[in-house]
N, C-alpha and C positions, 0 to 999 in steps of 0.2 A: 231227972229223966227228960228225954229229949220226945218231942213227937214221934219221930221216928220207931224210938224205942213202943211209945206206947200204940202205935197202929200196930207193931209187931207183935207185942201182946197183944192187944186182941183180936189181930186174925189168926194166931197160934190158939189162945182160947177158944175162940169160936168154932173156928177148924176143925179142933177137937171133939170140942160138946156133941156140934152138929153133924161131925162127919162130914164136912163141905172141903170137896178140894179145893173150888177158887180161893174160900179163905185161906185153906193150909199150902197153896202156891202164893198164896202173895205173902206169907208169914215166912216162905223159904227165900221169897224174893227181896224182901225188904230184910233180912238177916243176911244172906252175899251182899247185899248194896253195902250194910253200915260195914261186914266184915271186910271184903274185901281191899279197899283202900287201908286200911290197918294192916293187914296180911305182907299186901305191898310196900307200906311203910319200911317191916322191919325187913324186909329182907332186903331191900336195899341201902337200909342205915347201916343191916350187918356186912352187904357186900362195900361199903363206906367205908365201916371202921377196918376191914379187911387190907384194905389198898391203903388207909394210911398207915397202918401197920407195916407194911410192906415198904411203903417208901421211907418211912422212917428207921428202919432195919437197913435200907440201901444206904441213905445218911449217914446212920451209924456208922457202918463199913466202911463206905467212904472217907470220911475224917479217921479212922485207925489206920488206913491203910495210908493216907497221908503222912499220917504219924511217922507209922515203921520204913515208909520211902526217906522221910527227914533223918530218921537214924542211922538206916543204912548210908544214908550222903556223909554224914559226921564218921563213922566206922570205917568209909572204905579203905583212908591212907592208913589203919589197925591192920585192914582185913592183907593189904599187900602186904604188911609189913612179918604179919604171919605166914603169909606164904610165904614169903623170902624164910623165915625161918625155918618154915618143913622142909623146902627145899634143899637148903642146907646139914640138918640134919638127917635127910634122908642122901644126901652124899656122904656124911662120914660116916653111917652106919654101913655102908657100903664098903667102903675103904676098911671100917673094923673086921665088917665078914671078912675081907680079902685075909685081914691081917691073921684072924682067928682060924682061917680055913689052912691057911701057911703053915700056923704054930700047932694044928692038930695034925695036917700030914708031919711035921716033924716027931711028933711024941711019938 
């Protein structure tokens, strides 16, 4: 137990016994004293752990998105190469409709 602790006790006991408010003001006052810095502690260890959370989630992101920019660089001459193919595929199915649209006005 710390001094602190024990003046608080006994101007809460006294306070009481006797019904004195100086003691039971100084029993509230020296209980905010020891609380209060405690109180502050955590709330801003928790606004702490909060912000490194945060930046370490931007981190995170960061390096995946790196990643998928690195893949994309590797894929791009795929990704042309695919579109040349739609491209082309999408003209000879054009040329078939002609062909088909021909051979159905004839039937």
């Amino acid at each position: 137990m710390t001094v602190f602790e024990l003046i608080r006790l006994y101007c809460g006991y006294v306070g009481n016994i006797q019904e004195s408010v100086p003691e039971l003001a100084a029993f509230w006052m020296v209980s905010v004293i020891l609380q209060l810095p405690l109180c502050l502690y955590s709330l801003l260890d928790q606004a702490r752990k909060r912000t490194r959370t945060g930046l370490d989630k931007l981190l995170a992101t960061q390096e995946d998105v790196a990643k998928m920019q690195a893949e994309l660089e590797t894929m791009q001459p795929m990704l042309v190469e695919a579109t040349k193919d739609t491209e082309a595929t999408m003209i000879q199915i054009e040329k078939d409709s002609v062909v088909a649209e021909e051979t159905r006005k004839t039937v």
